[in-house]
Structure formats: structure tokens, C-alpha cells
N, C-alpha and C positions, 0 to 999 in steps of 0.2 A: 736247635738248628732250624733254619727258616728252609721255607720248600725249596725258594729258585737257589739258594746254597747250596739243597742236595740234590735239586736237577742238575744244576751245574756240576757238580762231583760227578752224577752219574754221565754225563756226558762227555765229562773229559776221561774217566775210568773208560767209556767205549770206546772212543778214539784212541788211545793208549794200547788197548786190546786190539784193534786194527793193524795199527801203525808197528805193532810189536807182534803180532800175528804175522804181518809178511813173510818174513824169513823161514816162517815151516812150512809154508806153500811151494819153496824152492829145495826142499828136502826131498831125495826121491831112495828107495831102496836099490842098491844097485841088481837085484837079480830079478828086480818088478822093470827096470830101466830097459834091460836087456832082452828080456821077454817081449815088451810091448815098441821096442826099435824093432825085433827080428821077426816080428808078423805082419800081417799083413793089415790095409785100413778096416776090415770088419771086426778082427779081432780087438784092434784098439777100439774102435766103438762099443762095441761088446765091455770091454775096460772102463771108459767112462759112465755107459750108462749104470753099470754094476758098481763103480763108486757112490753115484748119486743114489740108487738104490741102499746103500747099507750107510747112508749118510743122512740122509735127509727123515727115515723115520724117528731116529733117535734125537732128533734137533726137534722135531716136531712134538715128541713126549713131553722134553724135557721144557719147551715153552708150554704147555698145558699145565706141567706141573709146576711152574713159576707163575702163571696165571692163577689158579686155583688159591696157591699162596698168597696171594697177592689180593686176592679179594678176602682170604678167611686172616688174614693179617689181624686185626685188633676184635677177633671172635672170643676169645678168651680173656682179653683187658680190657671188656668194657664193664662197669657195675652196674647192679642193677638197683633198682629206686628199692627199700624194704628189703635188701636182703642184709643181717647181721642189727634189724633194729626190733628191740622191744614190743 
């Protein structure tokens, strides 16, 4: 498979992820719904910042460790010149 073939997969696979992502951004629990209707606006900020807060570390890991992968990618299938020769 040629490179711009799989850049192209992988960019249409993100868009897809987007475009199919939306609809869980409009999911809310109803007793998270209720709670942050019946307070007041520091509370709700309070709410938001504390989503971004247990949000954004684990987004952060998990790109480190697709990054890592991604460079130790072909660490173990490469050969080496003399090894397996006489």
C-alpha cells in the first residue's frame, strides 16, 4: 500500500471519527443535567474546569504513547547486515 493511500485512509478514518463523534457530545446524564441547571454559575465552572481537568491528562498520555509507538515502529523488523551468516 502506497503512503498517500494510507494518509488518505487515515484522514478519512479521522473525519469519520468527527463526524460520528458528534452525537456523544449531545449525551448528558440526567442527574449531572440537573445538578449543574440547579446551581449556580461558579458551580458550573467549577464543572467545566474539573471535566477538562480529568480529560485532557489521559488524552495527553495516550498521544505520548502513540508517539513513542510510532517512532519505535519498525525497531524490531529491521535486519541486520551478519547476523544468521557464516
Amino acid at each position: 500500500m502506497s503512503n498517500v493511500s494510507r494518509s488518505l485512509r487515515g484522514i478519512l478514518i479521522g473525519i469519520a471519527m468527527l463526524v460520528f463523534g458528534l452525537p456523544a457530545w449531545a449525551q448528558s446524564c440526567a442527574l449531572c443535567y440537573t445538578q449543574a441547571a440547579s446551581s449556580g454559575t461558579r458551580m458550573i465552572n467549577a464543572l467545566q474546569s474539573g471535566i477538562l481537568i480529568l480529560v485532557i491528562p489521559p488524552t495527553l498520555g495516550s498521544l505520548v504513547v502513540i508517539a513513542i509507538l510510532y517512532r519505535k515502529r519498525n525497531h524490531f523488523h529491521q535486519t541486520h547486515a551478519g547476523v544468521g551468516t557464516p
